[in-house]
Structure formats: structure tokens, C-alpha cells
N, C-alpha and C positions, 0 to 999 in steps of 0.2 A: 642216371635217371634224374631229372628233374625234380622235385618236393617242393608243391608250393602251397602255402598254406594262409587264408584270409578270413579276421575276426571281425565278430562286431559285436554290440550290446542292442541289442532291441527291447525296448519299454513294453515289454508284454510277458505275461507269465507262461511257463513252462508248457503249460497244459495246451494254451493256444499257441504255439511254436511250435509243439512237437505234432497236435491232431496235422498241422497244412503239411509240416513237410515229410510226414510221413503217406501223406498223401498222394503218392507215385504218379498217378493218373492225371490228378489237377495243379500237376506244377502252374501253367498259365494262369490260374484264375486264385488256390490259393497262398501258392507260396512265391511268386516272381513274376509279378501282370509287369505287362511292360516291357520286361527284357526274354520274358520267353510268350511268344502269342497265343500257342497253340499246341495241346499234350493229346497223344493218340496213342492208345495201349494197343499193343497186337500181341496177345494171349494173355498170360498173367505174371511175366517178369517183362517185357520187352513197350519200350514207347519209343516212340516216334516226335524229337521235341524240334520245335519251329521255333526260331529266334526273330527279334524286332528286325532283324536283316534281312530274314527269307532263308536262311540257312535252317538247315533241318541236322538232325545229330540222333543217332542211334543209340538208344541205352537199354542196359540190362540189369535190371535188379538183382544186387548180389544177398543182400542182408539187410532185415529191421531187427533192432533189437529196442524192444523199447523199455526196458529195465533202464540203459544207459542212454536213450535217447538218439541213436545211432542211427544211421543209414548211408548204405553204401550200393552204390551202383558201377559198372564198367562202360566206357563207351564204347560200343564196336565199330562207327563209323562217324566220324565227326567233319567239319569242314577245314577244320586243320591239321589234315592227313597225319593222327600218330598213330604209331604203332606200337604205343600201350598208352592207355586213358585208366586212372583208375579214381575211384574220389569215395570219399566219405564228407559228411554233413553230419557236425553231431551241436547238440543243446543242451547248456549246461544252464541249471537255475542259479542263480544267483542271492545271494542275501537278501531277505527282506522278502522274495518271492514276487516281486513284482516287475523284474529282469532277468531276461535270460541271454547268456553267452551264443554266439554261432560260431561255430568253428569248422571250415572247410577246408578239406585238403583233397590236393588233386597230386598223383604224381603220373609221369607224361613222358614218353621217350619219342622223339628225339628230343633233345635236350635245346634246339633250335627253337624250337615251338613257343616253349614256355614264358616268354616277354608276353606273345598275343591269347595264349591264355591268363596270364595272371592278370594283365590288362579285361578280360571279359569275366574273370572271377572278380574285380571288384566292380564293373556295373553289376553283375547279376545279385553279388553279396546287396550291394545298396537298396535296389531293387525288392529283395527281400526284406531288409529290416524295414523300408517306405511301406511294403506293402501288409506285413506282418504287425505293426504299428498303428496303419489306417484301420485294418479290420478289425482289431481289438478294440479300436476307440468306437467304432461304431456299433459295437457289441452294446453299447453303453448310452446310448445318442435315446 
């Protein structure tokens, strides 16, 4: 099985990092505009996410923990046909309190797969800290 795992540091604090991506529902608009268009819940674990390609990808929320800032989901149907998707998204504060860590891991089987996922886990990572960056600064505007 595949283990891929992609960091960043984003200029915003903990508090505003973990309300978006705990946000299940509004990936699109708060945690990854841009690389994801459009989040559609169908019941209260399961969305429906739409990528800037027109690709759509089935997820199912597995766990929030928000003691440790945590959230993990499974995909059940993606457009890179695997036949295990599993990820977590965790945030970690940082010294000082005015940066926080992202840390995504995805692991993936077939093991084939994993170059054009790791490649769409760092748009989607970018995507996140631009956008998680933007809206804190305009918290402040």
C-alpha cells in the first residue's frame, strides 16, 4: 500500500484552520476554492466533491476529533479507480500561535496510482494554505 504524506505551514491560527476543515460540507468554498468547485452532502457522513477538472470523488466521513485537530475520511469512489483511499488531515499549532502545520496523509492501493495522487495532493495542499491564508487576512481587512 502506498503512504503518501504532504505538509505545509499556513499563516493562520489554529482556530481558523481547524473551524474550515472541519467543515465536511464546505470543502469548496472554505477549505480548497479552486481545486475543489463544488461539496454536496448526501446524508451526514457521505459528499459528493467536484474537482476544477469536472471529476467528482465519493467520500465518507470517518472521524473528527477535534481535541487533536484531526479528520479523516475514506473515498469510495474516486476518479483514480483505487481500491483503498483512505486520508486523514490533521493541524497542528505552531509556536507563537499564529501558524499552523497541515499534515495530510493519504494511503491508496494499487500502489500504481500514487505518482497522480501525490501530484493532486500537492495542488489541493497549495490550494488550501492560499485559501486558508486569504480568509484569515480578510478576517482583518
Amino acid at each position: 500500500m502506498a503512504s503518501i504524506t504532504k505538509e505545509t505551514i499556513v499563516r493562520a491560527p489554529i482556530s481558523h484552520v481547524w473551524s474550515a476543515l472541519r467543515d465536511f460540507g464546505r470543502v469548496h468554498d472554505r477549505l480548497a476554492a479552486g481545486f475543489v468547485t463544488d461539496t454536496r452532502l448526501e446524508g451526514d457522513r457521505d459528499r459528493v466533491v467536484t474537482f476544477y477538472t469536472g471529476a467528482t470523488a465519493h467520500e465518507r466521513l470517518v472521524a473528527v476529533d477535534d481535541d487533536r485537530h484531526r479528520l479523516v475520511y475514506t473515498v469510495v469512489h474516486s476518479p483514480f479507480a483505487t481500491t483503498h483511499d483512505n486520508s486523514s488531515v490533521q493541524a497542528v499549532a505552531l509556536e507563537g500561535g499564529g501558524r499552523t502545520q497541515l499534515v495530510w496523509t493519504k494511503d491508496v492501493l494499487p500502489d500504481d496510482v500514487a505518482p497522480r495522487v501525490s501530484e493532486a495532493m500537492e495542488r489541493g495542499l497549495a490550494a488550501m494554505k492560499a485559501n486558508l491564508e486569504q480568509t484569515f487576512s480578510d478576517e482583518f481587512v
